[in-house]
C-alpha positions as MATLAB code, in Angstrom:
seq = 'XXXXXXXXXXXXXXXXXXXXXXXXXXXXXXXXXXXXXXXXXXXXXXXXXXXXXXXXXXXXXXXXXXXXXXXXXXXXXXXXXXXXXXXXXXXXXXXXXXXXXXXXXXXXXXXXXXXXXXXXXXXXXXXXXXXXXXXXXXXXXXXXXXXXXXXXXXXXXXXXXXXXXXXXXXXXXXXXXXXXXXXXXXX';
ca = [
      11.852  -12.701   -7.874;
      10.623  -16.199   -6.995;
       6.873  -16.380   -7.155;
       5.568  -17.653   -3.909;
       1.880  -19.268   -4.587;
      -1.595  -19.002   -2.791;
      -0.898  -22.603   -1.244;
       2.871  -21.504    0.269;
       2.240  -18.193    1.857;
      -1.363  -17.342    2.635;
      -0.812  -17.126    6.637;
       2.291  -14.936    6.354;
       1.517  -12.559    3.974;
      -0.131   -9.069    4.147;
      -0.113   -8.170    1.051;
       2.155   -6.769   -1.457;
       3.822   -3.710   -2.470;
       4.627   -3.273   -6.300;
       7.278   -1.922   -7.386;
       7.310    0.769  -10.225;
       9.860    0.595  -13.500;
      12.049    3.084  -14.496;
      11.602    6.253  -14.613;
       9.961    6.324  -11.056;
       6.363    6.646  -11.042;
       5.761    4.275  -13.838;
       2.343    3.083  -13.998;
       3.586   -0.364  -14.809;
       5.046   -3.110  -12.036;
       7.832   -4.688  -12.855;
       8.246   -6.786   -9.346;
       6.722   -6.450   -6.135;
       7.477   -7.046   -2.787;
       5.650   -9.380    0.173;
       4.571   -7.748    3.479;
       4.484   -9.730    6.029;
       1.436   -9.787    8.820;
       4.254   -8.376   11.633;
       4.660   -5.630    9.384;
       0.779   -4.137   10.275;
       1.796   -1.816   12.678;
      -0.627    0.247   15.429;
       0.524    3.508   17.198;
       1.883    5.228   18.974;
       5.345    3.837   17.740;
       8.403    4.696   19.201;
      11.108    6.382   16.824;
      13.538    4.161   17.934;
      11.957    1.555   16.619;
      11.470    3.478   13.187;
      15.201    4.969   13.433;
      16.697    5.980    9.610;
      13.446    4.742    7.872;
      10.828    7.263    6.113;
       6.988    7.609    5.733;
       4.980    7.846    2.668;
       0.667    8.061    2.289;
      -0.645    5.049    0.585;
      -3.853    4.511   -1.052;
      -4.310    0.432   -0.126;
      -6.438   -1.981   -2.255;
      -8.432   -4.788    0.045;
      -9.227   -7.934   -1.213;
     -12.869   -9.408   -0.162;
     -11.783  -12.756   -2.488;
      -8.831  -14.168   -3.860;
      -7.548  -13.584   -7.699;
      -6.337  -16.433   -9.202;
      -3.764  -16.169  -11.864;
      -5.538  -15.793  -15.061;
      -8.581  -14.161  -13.931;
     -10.379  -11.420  -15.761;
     -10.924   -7.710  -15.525;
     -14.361   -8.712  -14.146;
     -13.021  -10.960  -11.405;
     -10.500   -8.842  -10.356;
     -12.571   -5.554  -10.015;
     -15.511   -7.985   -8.188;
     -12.858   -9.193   -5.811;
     -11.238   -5.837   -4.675;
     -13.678   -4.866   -1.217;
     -12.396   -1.104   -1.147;
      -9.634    0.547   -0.497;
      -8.079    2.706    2.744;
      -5.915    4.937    3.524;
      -2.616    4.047    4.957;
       1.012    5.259    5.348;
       3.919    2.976    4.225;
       7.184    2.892    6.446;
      10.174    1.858    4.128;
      13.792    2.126    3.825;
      16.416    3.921    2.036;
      15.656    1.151   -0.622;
      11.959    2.280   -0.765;
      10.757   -1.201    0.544;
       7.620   -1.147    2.809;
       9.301   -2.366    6.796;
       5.706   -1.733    7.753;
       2.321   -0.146    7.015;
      -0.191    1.979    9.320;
      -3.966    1.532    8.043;
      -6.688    3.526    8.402;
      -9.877    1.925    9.825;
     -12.576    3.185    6.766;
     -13.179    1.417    3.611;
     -13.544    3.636    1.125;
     -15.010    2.817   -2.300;
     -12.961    0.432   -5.171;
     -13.066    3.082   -7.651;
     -11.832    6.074   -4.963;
      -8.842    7.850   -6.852;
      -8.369   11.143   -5.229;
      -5.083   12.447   -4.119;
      -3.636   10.976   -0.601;
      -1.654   13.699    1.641;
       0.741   13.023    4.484;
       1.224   15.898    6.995;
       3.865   16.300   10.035;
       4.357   19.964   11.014;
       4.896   22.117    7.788;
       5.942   18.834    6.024;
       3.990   17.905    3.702;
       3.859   14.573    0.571;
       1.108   14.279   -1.453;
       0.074   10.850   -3.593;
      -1.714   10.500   -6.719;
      -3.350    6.574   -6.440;
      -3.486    4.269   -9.552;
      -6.645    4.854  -11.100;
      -9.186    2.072  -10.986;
      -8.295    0.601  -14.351;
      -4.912    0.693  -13.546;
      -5.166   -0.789  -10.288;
      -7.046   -3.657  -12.221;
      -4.762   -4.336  -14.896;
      -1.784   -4.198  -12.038;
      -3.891   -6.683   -9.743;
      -4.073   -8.692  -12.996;
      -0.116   -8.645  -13.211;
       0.411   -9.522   -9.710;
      -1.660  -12.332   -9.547;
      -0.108  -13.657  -12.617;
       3.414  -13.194  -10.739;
       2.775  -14.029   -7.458;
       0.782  -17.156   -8.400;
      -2.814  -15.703   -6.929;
      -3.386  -13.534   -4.028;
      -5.894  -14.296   -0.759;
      -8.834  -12.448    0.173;
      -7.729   -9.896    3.313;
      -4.514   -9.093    1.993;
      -3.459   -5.617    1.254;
      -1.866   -4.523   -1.687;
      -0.130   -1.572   -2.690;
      -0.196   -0.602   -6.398;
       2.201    1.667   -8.414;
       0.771    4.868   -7.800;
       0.067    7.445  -10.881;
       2.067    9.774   -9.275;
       4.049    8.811   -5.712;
       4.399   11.279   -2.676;
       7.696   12.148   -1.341;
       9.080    9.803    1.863;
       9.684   12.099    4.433;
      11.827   11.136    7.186;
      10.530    9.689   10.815;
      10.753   11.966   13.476;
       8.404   12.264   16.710;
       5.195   14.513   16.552;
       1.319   14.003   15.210;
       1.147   12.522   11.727;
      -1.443   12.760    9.882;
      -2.754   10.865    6.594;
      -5.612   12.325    4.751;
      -7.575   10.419    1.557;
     -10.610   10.827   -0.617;
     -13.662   11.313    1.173;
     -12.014   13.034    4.173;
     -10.596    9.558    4.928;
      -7.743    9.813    7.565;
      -5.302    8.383    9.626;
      -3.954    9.897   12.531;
      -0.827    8.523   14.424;
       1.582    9.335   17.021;
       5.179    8.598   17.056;
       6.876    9.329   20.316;
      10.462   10.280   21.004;
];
């Protein structure tokens, strides 16, 4: 993957989602993949729109100040503002189309499980711990030639939820500290 530099793509991008090595679930990135700002999506959203993609809960990092490539443990963990809930819409591929966020910042360090609910359906995520999510920031920055302050970025979790597939109904994202994210997706 072509690294794409804080000077090149700091109006366009998101954030980014990391992508785990082999087997799946790796705690380790071995590439990642840019988000772009029409990706933020708000509901309710059609299913038409969504048609043959999938949902999965998320457990977001925020950046209050950019990383530069290089930077410490220190820098990286003073730059990170919080993190949020969200739910990821990707493909059959497992790349992120677009992402739903959840309007509460929750704390840097906040590492319990993320659940996903439509119906009986049910996918539960276990986030990167905060070290981890350091260490990975660390990475990507490296790789991606710095990241911005506001973007969103979406670590290799410890242990990733199941994608279940889009269909119409109430969906419902749940995080640590009774963090959620409610949305609609219509027929």
């Amino acid at each position: 993957m072509k690294p794409v530099g804080l000077a090149t793509e700091a109006r366009s991008c998101l954030g980014y989602q990391m992508i785990a090595g082999r087997p799946s679930g790796a705690a380790k990135p071995v590439g990642f993949r840019s988000i772009s700002r029409t990706g933020h999506l708000a509901g309710p959203l059609a299913e038409a729109a969504l048609r043959g993609r999938y949902l999965r809960p998320q457990l977001a990092a925020v950046l209050a100040d950019e990383i530069r490539p290089g930077a410490g443990p220190g820098a990286v963990a003073l730059a990170i503002a919080g993190r949020c809930v969200a739910i990821l819409v990707v493909n059959d591929r497992e790349a992120a189309t677009g992402v739903l966020l959840g309007d509460r910042l929750l704390e840097p360090e906040a590492e319990d499980s993320v659940s996903l609910w439509h119906g009986t359906s049910r996918s539960v995520l276990r986030p990167a711990e905060h070290a981890d999510l350091i260490v990975q920031l660390q990475w990507l920055a490296a790789t991606a030639g710095g990241l911005h302050a506001g973007q969103l970025l979406f670590p290799v979790p410890r242990e990733p939820g199941d994608r279940l597939p889009v269909v119409p109904g109430t969906w419902t994202a749940q995080g640590p500290d009774a963090a959620t994210l409610i949305v609609r997706i219509t027929p």
